[in-house]
N, C-alpha and C positions, 0 to 999 in steps of 0.2 A: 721553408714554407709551412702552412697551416693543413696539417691533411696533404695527402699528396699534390695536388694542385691548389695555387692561392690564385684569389683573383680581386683584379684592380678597376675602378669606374675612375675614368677619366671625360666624364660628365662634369659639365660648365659650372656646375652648384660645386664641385668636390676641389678636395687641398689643391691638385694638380690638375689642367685640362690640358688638351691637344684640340683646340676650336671649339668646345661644345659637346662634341662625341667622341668616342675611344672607349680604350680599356687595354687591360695587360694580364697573359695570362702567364704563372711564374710555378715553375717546378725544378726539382733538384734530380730526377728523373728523366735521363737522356731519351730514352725512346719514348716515353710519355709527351714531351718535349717536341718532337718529328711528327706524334698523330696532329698534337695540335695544332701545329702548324700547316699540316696539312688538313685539317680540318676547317679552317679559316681561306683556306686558296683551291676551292672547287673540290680539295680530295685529291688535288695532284699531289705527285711522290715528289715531294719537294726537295730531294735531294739531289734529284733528277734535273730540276730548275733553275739550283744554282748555278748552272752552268748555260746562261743566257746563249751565250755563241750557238751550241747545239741544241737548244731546246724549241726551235722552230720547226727542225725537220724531224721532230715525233712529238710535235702541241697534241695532236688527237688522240695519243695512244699512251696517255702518264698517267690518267686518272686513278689510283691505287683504292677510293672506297668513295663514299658519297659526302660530301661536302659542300660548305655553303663559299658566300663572299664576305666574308669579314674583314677585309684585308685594311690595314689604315692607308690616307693616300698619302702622298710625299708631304701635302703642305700639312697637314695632321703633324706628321713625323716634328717634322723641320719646327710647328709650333712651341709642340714636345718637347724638343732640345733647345730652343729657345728660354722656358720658363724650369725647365731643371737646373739650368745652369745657376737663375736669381733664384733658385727653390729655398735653399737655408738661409740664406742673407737680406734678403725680403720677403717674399711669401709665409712660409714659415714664421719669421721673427715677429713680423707682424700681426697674424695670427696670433699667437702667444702672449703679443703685448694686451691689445685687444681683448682677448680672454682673461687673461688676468684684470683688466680695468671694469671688465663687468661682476668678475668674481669678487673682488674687493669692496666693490659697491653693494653689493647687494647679498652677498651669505650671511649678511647676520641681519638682514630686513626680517621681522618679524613674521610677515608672511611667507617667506624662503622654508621651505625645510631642506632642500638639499640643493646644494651647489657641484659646479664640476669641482674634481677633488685631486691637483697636484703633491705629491710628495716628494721626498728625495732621490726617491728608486723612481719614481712614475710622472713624467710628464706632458699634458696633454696637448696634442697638437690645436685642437680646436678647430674641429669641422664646425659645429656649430655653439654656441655656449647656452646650455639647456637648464635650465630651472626648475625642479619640482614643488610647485604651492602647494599650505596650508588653507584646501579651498573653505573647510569648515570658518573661515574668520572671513570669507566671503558672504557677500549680500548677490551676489552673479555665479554665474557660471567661467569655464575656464576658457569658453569660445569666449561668450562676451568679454573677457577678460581682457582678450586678445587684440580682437576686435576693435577695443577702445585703444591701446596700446597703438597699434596701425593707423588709428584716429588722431594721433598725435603726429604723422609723418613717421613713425618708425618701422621699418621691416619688422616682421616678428613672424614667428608660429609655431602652431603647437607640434605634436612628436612628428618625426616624421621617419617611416613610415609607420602608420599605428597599424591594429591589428591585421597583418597578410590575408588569416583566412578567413578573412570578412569579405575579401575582394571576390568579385565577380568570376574572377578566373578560377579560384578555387570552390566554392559553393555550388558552381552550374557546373565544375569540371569543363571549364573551356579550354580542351588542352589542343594538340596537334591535330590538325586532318580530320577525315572520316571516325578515324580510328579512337581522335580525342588524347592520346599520347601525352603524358603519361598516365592520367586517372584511369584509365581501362588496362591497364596493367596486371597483370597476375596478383603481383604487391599490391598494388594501390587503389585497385576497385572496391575495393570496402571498405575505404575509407569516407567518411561523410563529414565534408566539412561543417555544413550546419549546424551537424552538433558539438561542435570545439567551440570551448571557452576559457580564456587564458585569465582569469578574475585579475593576477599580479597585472599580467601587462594594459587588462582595460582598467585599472587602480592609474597606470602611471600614465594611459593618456587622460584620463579625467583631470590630472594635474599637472603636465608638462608645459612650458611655453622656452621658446628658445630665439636667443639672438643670434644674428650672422655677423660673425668675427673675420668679415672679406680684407683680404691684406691690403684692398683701398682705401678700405674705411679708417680716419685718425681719430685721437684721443679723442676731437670735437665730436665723433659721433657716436663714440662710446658715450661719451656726456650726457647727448642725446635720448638715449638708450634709457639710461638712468634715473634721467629726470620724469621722462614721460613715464616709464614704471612706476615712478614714485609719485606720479599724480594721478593717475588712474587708479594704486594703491589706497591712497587718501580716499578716494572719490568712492570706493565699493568695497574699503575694510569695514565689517561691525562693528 
């Protein structure tokens, strides 16, 4: 894992879904492993639970700490195991075809400065296939940019997520409850988002736009992709 706890979005947009919503949270740490679990199912002592037969005649008395409902339901599950199965052999390969058909096309367009970047050690899954322009050889901007691109029938968009501590949740400190959990924190109360500015990362959303490399989608609409770039390019290069 990443850091003692890794954690997975199995959100309808991402490589893998279970219907739309989900997630997986993954450690190498046993008892770490048991809180989370129990933290996902009311806070019951889940250990306690696996044993379905007996766990009727003490339901109201397992609770071990406080806990939400996170729990996935079966057909989530069952989805899950459905699309891991075609995960490497579809999903994936397709992805990667895909990705590479936009990379090909278009890393050495003159407006391109960076493309996604496969090597022999590193290769990319392709959640999305993201682009960073040369906006200065622009006559627009990298919304309008985009904008027009979508005007052609093509998915497109820019970073995504751009800068977090722009978002409302952070700046007003909209956190948990009365309390506002965690910005009122000992740690975190002096912290002021406002004043945070990340110049590198508002540099890369001024210039990112990205396609969606969906394991549906075929070489025709990688084509797609390509063309309509490439006339929108024409249409507001200097």
């Amino acid at each position: 894992t990443i850091g003692h706890v890794g954690c997975f979005s199995f959100c309808q947009s991402k490589h893998f879904t279970t219907g739309g919503e989900g997630g997986m949270v993954v450690t190498n740490d046993d008892d770490l492993a048991w809180e989370c679990r129990s933290f996902r199912d009311h806070g019951y002592d889940v250990k306690e639970r696996l044993n379905l037969l007996e766990m009727e005649g003490k339901l109201m008395y397992i609770h071990k700490r406080v806990g939400f409902n996170f729990r996935m339901t079966e057909i989530q599950s069952q989805i899950g195991l459905c699309e891991l199965k075609r995960f490497d052999d579809w999903n994936l390969k397709n992805r990667i075809r895909n990705g590479k058909l936009l990379k090909k096309a278009l890393e050495k367009h003159p407006l391109v400065l960076h493309a996604p970047v496969d090597t022999k050690d590193r290769q990319n899954s392709y959640w999305w296939a993201p682009f960073v322009l040369d906006t200065s050889k622009l006559t627009c901007s990298i919304k309008v940019f985009i904008k027009a691109i979508g005007a052609e029938g093509v998915p497109v968009y820019s970073v995504l997520w751009p800068e977090m501590y722009k978002e409302r949740a952070f700046v007003e400190r909209n956190g948990f409850g009365v309390a506002k959990y965690p910005f009122f924190d000992p740690k975190a109360r002096n912290i002021d988002y406002s004043q945070v500015d990340c110049p590198r990362a508002r540099w890369m959303t001024d210039r990112t736009m990205c396609f969606f490399t969906h394991p549906v989608y075929t070489e025709a609409h990688m084509q797609a992709c390509v063309d309509a770039f490439k006339k929108v390019a024409k249409a507001y290069m200097k």
